[in-house]
C-alpha positions as MATLAB code, in Angstrom:
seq = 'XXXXXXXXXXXXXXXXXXXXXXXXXXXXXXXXXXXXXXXXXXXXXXXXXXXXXXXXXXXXXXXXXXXXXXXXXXXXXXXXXXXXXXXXXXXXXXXXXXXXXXXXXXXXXXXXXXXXXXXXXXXXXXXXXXXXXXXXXXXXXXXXXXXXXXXXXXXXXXXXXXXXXXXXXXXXXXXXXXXXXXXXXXXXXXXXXXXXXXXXXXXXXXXXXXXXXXXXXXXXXXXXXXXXXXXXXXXXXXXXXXXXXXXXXXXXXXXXXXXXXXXXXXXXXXXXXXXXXXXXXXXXXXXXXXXXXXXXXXXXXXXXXXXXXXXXXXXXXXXXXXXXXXXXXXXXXXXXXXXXXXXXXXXXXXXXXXXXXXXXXXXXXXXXXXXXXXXXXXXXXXXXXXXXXXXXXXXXXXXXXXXXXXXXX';
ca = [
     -56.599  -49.544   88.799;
     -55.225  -47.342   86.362;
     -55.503  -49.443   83.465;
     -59.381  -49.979   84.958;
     -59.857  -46.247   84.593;
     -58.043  -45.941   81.119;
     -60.952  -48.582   79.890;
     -63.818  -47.051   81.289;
     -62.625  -43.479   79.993;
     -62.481  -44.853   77.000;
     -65.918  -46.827   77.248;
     -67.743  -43.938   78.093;
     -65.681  -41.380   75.511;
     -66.593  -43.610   72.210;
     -70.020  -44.827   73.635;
     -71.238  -40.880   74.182;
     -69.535  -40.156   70.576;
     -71.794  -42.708   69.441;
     -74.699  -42.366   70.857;
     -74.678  -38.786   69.736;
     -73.752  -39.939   66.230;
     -76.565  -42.369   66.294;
     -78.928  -39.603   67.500;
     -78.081  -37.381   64.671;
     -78.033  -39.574   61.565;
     -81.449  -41.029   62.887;
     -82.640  -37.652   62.797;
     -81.516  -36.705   59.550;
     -83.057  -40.123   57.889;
     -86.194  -39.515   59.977;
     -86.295  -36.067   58.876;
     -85.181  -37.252   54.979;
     -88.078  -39.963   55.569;
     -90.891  -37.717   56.362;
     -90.159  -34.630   53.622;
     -90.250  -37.890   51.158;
     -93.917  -38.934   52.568;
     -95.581  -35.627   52.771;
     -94.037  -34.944   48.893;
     -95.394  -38.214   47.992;
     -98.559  -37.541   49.513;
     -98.842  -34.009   48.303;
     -98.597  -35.421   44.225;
    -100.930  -38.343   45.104;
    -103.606  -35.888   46.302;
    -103.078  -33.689   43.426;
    -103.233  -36.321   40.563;
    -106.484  -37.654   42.886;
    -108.128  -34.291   42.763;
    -108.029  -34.337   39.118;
    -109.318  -37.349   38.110;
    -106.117  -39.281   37.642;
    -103.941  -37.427   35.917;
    -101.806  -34.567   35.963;
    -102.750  -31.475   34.227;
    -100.574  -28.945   32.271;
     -99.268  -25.898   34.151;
     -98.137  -22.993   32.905;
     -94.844  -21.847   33.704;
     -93.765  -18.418   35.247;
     -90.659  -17.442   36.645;
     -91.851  -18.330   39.891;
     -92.825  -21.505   39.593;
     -88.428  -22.378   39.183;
     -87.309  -19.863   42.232;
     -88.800  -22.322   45.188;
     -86.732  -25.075   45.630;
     -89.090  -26.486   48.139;
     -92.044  -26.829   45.512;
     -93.416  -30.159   45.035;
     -95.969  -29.128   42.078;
     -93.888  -27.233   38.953;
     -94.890  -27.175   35.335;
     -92.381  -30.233   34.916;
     -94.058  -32.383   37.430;
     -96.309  -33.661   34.439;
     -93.132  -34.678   32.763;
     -91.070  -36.419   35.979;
     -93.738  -37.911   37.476;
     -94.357  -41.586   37.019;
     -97.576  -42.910   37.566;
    -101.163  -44.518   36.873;
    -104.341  -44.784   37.943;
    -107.114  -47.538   37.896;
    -110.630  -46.919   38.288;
    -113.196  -49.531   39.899;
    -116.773  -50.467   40.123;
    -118.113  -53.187   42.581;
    -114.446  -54.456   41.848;
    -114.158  -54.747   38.252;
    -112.300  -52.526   36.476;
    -113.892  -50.170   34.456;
    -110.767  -48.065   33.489;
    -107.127  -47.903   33.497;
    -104.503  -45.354   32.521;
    -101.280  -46.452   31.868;
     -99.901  -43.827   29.669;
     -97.456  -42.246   31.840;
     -95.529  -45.366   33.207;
     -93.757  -48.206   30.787;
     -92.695  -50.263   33.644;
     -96.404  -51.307   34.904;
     -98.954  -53.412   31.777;
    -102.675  -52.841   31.860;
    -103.130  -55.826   33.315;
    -100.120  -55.366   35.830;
    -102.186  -52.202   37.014;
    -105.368  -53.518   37.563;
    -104.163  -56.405   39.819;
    -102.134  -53.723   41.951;
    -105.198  -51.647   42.042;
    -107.084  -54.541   43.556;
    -104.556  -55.262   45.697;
    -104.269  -51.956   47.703;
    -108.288  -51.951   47.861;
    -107.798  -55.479   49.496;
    -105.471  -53.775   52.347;
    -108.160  -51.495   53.320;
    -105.700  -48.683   53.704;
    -106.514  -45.226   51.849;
    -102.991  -44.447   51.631;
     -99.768  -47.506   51.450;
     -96.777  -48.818   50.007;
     -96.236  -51.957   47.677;
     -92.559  -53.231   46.945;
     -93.407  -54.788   43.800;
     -91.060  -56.078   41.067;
     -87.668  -54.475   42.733;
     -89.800  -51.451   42.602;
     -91.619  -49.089   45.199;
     -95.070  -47.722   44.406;
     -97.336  -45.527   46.544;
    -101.442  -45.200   46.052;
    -103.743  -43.401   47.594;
    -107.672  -45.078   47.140;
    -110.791  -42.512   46.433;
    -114.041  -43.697   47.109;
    -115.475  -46.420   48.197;
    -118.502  -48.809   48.864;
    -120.986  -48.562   45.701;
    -119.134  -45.890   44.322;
    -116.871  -45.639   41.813;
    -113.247  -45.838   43.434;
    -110.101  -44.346   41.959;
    -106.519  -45.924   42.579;
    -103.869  -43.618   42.138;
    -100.100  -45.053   42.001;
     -97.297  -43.173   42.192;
     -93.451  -45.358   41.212;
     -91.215  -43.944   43.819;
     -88.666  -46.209   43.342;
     -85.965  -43.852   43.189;
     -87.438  -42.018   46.273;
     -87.208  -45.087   48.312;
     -83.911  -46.380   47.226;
     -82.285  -42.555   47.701;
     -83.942  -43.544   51.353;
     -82.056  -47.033   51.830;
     -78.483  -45.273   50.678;
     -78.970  -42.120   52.731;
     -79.638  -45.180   55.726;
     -76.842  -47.304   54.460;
     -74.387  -44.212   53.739;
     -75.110  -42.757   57.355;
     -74.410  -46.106   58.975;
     -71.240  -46.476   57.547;
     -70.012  -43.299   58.288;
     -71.423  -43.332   61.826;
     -69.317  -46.861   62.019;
     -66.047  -45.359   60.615;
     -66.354  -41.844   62.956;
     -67.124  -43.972   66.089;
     -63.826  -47.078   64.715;
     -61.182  -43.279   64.159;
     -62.577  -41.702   67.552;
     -61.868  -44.930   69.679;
     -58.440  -45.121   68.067;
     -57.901  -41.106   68.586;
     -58.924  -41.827   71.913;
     -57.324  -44.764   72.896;
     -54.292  -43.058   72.017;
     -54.758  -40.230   73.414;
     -56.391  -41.061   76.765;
     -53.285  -41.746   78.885;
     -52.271  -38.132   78.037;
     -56.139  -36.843   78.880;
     -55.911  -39.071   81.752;
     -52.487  -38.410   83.140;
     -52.688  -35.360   86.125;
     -55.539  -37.824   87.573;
     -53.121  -40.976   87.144;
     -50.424  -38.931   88.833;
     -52.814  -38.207   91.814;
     -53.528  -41.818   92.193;
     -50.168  -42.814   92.066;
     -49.239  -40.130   94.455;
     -51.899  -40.742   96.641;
     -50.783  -44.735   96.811;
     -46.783  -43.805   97.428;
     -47.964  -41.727  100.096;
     -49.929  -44.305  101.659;
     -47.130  -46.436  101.287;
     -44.238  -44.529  102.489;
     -46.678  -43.082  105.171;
     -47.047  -46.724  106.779;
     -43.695  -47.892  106.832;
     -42.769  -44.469  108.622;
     -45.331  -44.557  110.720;
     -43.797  -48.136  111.921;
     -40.512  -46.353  113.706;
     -42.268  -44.382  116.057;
     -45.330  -46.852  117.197;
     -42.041  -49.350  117.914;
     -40.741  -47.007  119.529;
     -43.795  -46.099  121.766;
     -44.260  -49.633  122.572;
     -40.626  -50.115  123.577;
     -40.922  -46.984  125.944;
     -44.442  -49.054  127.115;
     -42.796  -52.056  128.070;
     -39.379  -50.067  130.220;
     -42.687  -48.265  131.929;
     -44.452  -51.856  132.676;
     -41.116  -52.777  133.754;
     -40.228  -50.451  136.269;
     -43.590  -48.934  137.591;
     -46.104  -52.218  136.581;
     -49.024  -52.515  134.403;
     -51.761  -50.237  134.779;
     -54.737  -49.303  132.854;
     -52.422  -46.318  131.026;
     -49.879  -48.583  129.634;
     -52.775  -51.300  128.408;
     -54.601  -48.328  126.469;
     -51.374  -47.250  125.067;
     -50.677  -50.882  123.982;
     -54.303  -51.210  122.603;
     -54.414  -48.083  120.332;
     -50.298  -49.166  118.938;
     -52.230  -52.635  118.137;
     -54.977  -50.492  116.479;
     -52.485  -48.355  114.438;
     -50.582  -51.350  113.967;
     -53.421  -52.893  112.231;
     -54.604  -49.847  110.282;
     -51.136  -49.480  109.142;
     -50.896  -53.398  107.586;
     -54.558  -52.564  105.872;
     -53.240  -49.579  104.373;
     -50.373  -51.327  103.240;
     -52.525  -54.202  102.170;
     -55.102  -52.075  100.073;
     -52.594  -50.020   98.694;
     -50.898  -53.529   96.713;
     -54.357  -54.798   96.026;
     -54.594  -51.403   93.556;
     -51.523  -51.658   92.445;
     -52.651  -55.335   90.725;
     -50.216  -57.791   89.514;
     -49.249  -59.166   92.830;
     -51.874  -61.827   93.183;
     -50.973  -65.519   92.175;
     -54.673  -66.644   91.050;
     -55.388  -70.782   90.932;
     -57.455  -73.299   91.513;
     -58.334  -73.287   95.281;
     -61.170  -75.373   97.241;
     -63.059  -72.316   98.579;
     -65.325  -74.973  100.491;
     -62.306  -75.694  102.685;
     -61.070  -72.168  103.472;
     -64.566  -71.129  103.847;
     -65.477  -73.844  106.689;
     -61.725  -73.312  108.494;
     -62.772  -69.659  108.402;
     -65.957  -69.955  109.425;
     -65.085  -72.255  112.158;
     -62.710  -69.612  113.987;
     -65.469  -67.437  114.497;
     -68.262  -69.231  115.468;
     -67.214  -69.747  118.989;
     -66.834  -66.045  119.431;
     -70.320  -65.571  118.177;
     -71.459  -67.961  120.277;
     -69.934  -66.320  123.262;
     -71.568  -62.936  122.357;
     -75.054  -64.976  122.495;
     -75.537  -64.870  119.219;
     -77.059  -67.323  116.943;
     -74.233  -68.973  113.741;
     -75.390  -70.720  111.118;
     -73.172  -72.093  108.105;
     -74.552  -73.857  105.072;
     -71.039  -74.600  102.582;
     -71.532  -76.722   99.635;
     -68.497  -79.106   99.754;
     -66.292  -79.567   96.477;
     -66.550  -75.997   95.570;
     -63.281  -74.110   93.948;
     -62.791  -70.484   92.059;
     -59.728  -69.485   90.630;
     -58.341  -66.839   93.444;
     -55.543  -66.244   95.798;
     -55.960  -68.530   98.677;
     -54.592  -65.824  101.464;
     -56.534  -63.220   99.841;
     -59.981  -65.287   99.614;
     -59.076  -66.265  103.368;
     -59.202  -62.671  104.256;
     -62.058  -62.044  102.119;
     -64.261  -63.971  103.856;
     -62.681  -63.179  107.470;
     -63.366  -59.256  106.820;
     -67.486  -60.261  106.092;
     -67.359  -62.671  108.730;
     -65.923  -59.902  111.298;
     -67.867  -57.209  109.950;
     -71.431  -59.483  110.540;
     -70.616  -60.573  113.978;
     -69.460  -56.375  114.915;
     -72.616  -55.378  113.450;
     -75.213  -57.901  113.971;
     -78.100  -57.529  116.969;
     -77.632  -58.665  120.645;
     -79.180  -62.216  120.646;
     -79.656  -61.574  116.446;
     -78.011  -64.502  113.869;
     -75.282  -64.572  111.699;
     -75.585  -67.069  108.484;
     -72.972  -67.618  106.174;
     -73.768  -69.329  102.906;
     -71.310  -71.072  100.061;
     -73.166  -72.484   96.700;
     -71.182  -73.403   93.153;
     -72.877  -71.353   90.421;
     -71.188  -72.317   86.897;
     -67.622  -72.035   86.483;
     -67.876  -69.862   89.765;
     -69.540  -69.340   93.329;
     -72.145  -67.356   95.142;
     -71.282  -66.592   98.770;
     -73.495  -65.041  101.227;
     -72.316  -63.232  104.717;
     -75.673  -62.136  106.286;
     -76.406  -61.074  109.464;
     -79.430  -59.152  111.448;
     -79.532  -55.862  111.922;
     -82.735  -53.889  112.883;
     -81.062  -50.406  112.383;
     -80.040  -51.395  108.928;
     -83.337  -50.235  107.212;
     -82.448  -45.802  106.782;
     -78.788  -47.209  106.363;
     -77.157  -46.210  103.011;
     -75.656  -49.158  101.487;
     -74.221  -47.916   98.440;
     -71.459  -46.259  100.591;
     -70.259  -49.138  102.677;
     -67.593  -50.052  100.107;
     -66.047  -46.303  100.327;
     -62.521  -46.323  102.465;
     -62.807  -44.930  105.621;
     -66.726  -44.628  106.051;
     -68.279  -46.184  108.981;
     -71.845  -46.424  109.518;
     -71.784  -44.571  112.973;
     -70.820  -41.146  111.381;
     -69.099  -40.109  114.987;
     -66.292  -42.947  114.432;
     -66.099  -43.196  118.179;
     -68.382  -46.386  118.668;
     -67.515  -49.877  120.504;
     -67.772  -51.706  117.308;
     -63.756  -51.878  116.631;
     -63.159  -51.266  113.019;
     -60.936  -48.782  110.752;
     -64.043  -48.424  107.792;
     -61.317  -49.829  104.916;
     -62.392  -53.468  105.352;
     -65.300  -53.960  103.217;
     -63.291  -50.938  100.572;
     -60.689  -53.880  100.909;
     -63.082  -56.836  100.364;
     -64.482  -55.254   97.242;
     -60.445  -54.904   95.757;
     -60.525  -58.808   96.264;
     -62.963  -60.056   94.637;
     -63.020  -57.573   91.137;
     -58.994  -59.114   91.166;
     -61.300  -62.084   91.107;
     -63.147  -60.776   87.916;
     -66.458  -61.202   90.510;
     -68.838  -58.192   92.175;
     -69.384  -57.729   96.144;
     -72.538  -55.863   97.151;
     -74.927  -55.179  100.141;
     -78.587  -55.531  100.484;
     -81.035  -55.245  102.887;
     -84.143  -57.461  103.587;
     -86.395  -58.225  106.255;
     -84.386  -57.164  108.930;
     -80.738  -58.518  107.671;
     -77.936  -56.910  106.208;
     -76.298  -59.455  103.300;
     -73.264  -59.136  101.627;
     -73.363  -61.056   98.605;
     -69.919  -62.224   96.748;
     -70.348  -63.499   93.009;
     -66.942  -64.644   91.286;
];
């Protein structure tokens, strides 16, 4: 249990770290992404609204103090581009002058191109290379194709993308080993509780073992001398209760512990049809309605004692709870490597009942813990121990009237 707690503190720990990671460096590449788009956009508009090219700007001293300027007097100078103008679409003009990479001929296919996408504004990956356009005009008119190369633009993009996963990678790989190391430490006044609380339970039970021997020693010199009576059976009834809570206690508290359990190769067919056939005539004598249906030649690697009590708590815990004159079914099915088991039963009170606290120690579904249905509310917190020793699940579900508890190893 401890080492189960260890793992999941650590599971959660690294997968919040990255998750937060991941939400950052997405938006700081998002962020990088779009100021890179509305630049691009902002030169292609400006080389559109004058005819193609770039015109000379005078500089002033404040045309150098805003870093976040797209347009300066050396954008004529950086700025790699050409433009292609088009009639019916046939080329009736191309300049070339400011790019060395792209041929006259290169330009006019790419200008046909982007009119062929029927975009106004796009991206071509061309050559190893990234252009942008923007298209003015269009129909009958004469249409201008403006290119921008922003090949360094996009491949700054890819290695900011490339550079953040990596890092993200290496953070999350150092903060699982700084936590893995670490988490015992983090973890330890909670481990110390457990532990606690489990050598409590422990020494609790056996102590508890003197007196209710002696109490039922004292029971039997009473029978003896002044006979049975109803006094003496209810004391011997509530020492076989405590008795029995006592040996569950004891029980759960070495199934969280771990380590005990032999696991092999076992025929749960066989266990499950010896155990089922023990408490079918005691259904049957409370007038209610069992039904078995156990695949034969079915194994799963468990703890044959164990898997025997497994299915005996389900088995009690249907025929306590299900409906005067109401059916209990019991299902057994290979699936895989593994099994599916079933345990249902019907119960017409079971549809406002919350489920997702049966498995909790000590809770009972009648709140006031003073009903006829025997029970000490650890057996189904003791069933679910089993089977995750089994590497399976337990749960409960309710349909159309029944109550199932489904095993899955």
């Amino acid at each position: 249990m401890v080492k189960k707690l260890q793992y999941k503190f650590i599971g959660i720990a690294t997968g919040s770290v990255f998750l937060m990671l991941l939400l950052v460096l997405a938006m700081i590449n998002i962020i990088s992404s779009v100021r890179n788009n509305r630049e691009t956009g902002i030169l292609l508009e400006h080389i559109a609204n004058n005819n193609g090219h770039i015109p000379a700007m005078h500089a002033s001293t404040s045309d150098y103090g805003d870093l976040d300027s797209v347009l300066t007097p050396e954008t004529q100078y950086e700025t790699r581009y050409f433009s292609v103008r088009l009639k019916n679409d046939q080329i009736v003009g191309v300049d070339n002058g400011h790019i060395a990479a792209v041929s006259f001929v290169e330009a006019g296919n790419y200008a046909k191109a982007a009119l062929a996408r029927g975009k106004e504004r796009g991206r071509f990956l061309w050559n190893g290379r990234s252009y942008d356009y923007l298209v003015r005009g269009h129909g009958d008119q004469e249409v201008l194709v403006v290119v921008v190369d922003t090949t360094k633009m996009y491949y700054s993009t890819v290695s900011l993308v490339r550079f953040s996963a990596y890092v993200g990678l290496v953070m999350v790989g150092l903060f699982f080993l700084m936590i893995s190391s670490l988490s015992r430490r983090v973890l330890k006044p909670i481990i110390d509780n457990i532990e606690s609380q489990k050598q409590f339970i422990t020494n609790a039970s056996h102590e508890l073992k003197t007196p209710l021997a002696i109490i039922s020693a004292n029971t039997e010199v009473l029978e003896m001398t002044a006979g049975e009576s109803e006094w003496t059976q209810s004391i011997r009834n509530q020492i076989d209760r405590l008795t029995g809570l006592i040996n569950r206690l004891i029980t759960l508290a070495r199934l969280q512990e771990g380590g005990e359990s032999k696991l092999e190769e076992i025929s749960a067919s066989m266990i499950a049809k010896d155990v089922v056939a023990s408490f079918k005539p005691v259904a049957l004598q409370q007038g209610k309605e069992y039904e078995s249906h156990i695949e034969d030649e079915v194994t799963v690697i468990a703890e044959e004692r164990s898997f025997r009590e497994l299915i005996s708590i389900l088995l009690d815990n249907a025929a306590k709870y299900c409906d005067d004159g109401g059916k209990v079914e019991t299902t057994l099915r290979k699936k895989g490597k593994g099994l599916v088991m079933t345990v249902s039963n019907t119960y017409a009170a079971g549809a406002t009942v919350d489920y997702d606290r049966f498995f909790e120690r000590f809770y009972r579904e009648d709140q006031s813990h003073n009903s006829e249905k025997k029970g000490y509310g650890i057996g189904l917190s003791m069933a679910k121990e089993m089977v995750e020793q089994y590497k399976g699940s337990l749960h409960a579900s309710y349909k159309d009237g029944s109550i199932t508890f489904t095993v899955t190893i």
